[in-house]
C-alpha positions as CSV (number, residue, x, y, z in Angstrom):
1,X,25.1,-7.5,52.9
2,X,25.7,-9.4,49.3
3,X,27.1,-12.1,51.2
4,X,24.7,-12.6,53.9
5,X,22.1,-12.4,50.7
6,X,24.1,-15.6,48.9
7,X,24.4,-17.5,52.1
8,X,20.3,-17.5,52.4
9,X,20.0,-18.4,49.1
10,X,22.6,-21.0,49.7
11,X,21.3,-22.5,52.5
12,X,17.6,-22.0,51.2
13,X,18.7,-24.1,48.5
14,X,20.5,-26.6,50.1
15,X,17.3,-27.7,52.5
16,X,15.0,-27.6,50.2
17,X,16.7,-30.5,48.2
18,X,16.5,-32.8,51.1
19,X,12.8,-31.9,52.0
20,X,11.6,-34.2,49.6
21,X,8.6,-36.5,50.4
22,X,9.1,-40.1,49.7
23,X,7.0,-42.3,46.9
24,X,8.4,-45.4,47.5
25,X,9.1,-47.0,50.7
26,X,13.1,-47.8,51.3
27,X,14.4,-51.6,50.8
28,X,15.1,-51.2,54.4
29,X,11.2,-50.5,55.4
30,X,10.1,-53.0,52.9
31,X,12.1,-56.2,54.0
32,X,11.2,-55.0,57.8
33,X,9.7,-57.9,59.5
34,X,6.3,-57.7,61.4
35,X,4.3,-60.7,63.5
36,X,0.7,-60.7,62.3
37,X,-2.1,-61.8,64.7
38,X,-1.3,-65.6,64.4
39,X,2.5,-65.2,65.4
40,X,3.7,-65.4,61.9
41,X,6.6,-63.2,60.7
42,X,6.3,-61.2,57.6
43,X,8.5,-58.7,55.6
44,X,6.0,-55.2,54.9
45,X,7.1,-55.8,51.4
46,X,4.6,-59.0,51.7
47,X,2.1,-56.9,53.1
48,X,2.2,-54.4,50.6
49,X,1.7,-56.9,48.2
50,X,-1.3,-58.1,49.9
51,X,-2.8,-54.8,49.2
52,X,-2.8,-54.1,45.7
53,X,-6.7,-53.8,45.1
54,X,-7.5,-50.6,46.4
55,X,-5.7,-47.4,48.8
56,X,-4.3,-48.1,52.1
57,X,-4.1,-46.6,55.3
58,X,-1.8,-47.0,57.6
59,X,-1.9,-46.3,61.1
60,X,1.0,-46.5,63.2
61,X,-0.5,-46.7,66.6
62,X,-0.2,-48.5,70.4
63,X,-2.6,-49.0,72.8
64,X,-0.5,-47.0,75.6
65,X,-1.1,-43.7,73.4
66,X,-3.5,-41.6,74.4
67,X,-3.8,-39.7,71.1
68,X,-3.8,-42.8,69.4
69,X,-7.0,-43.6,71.7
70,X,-8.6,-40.2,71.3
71,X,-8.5,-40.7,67.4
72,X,-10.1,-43.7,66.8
73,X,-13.7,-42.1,66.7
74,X,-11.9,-39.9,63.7
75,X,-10.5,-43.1,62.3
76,X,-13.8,-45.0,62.4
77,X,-15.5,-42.0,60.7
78,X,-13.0,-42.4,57.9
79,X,-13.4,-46.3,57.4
80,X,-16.7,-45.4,57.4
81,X,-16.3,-42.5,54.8
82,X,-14.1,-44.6,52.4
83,X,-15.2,-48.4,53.0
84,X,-13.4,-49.3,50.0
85,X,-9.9,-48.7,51.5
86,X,-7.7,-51.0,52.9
87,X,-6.7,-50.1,56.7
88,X,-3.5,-51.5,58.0
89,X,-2.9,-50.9,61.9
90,X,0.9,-51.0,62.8
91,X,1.1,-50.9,66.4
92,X,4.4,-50.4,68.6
93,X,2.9,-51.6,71.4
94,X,5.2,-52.6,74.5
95,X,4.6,-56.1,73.6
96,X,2.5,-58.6,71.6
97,X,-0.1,-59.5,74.7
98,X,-1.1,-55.7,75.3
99,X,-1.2,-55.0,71.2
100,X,-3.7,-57.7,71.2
101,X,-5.9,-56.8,74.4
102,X,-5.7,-53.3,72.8
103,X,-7.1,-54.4,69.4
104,X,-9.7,-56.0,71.5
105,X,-10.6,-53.3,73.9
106,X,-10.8,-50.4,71.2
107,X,-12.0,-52.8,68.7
108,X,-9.7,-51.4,65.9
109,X,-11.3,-53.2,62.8
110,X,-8.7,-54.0,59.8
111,X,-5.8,-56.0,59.4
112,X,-3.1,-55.8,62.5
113,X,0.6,-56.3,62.8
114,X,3.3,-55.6,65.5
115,X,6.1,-54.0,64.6
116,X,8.7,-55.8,66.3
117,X,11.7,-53.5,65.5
118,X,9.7,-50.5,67.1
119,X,10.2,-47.0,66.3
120,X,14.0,-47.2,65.4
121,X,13.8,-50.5,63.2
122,X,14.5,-49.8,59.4
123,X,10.7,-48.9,58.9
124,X,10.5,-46.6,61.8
125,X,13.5,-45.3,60.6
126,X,12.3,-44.8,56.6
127,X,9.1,-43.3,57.8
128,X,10.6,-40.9,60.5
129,X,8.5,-41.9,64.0
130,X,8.4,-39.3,66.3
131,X,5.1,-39.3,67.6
132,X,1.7,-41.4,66.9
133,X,-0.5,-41.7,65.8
134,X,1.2,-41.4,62.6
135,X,-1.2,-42.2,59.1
136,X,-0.2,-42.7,55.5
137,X,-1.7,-43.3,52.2
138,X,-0.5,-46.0,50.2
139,X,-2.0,-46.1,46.6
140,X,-2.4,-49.9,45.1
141,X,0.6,-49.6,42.8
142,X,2.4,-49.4,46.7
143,X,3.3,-45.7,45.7
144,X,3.4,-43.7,49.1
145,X,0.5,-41.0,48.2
146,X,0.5,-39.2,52.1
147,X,3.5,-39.7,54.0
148,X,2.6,-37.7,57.0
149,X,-0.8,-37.1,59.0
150,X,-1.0,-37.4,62.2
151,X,-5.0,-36.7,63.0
152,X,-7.8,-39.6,61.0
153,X,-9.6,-36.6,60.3
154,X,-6.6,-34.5,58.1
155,X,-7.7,-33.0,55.1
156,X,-4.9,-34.6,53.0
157,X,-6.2,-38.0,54.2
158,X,-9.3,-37.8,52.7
159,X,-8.0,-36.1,49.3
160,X,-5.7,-39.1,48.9
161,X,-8.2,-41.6,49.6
């Protein structure tokens, strides 16, 4: 019984330590290139940078996703909530003709970039994808604040924001 008791506590101990959230986004995630609406490629780092006024949400999203779709009321609610965020739509879209018609369609409002290593490049990798939506909060020092929700209307959201 003893040692049953010190393998729990083992193990117990052992994945706790690599539960750990991150704060900072990887070098890997960072120098990930995306294509912004005009064709242009751009490291996230860059983007980031871009943002350093105010919090930022991102939304990893695609047009093809049907829970991505279903949120977007949600997600409008909460630009609409906190106007003074930053919202930064990531899509993994099939390709860069349907990210755009989607943008169009849904009329996602914020700033838009195709991630063009999809869900295993080095930011899918750093952030974890396995389903989207996917939403994080991104204080303006670029410290990761949320690293997980997946519904617009998520409590922790809103308490980051």
């Amino acid at each position: 019984m003893k040692k049953i008791f010190y393998i729990l506590i083992l193990s117990i101990t052992i994945f706790s330590c690599n539960s750990q959230t991150p704060t900072q986004f990887s070098e890997g995630a960072l120098n990930d290139e995306f294509i912004s609406l005009e064709g242009d490629s751009i490291a996230f780092r860059d983007i980031l940078k871009s943002h350093s006024e105010a919090a930022l949400v991102i939304d990893i999203w695609a047009s093809w996703c049907g829970d991505c779709i279903k949120g977007m009321p949600k997600l409008k609610a909460l630009q609409k909530e906190f106007p003074d965020a930053a919202y930064l739509f990531l899509s993994l879209d099939k390709n860069e003709d349907a990210w755009k018609r989607g943008i169009k369609k849904y009329n996602v409002q914020g700033e838009h970039y195709f991630m063009k290593s999809g869900w295993k490049g080095p930011f899918g990798e750093f952030v974890d994808l396995d389903w989207i939506p996917r939403y994080m909060v991104v204080d303006a020092k670029g410290n990761i604040k949320l690293f997980k929700a997946v519904k617009a209307d998520d409590e922790n959201l809103k308490q980051n924001l």
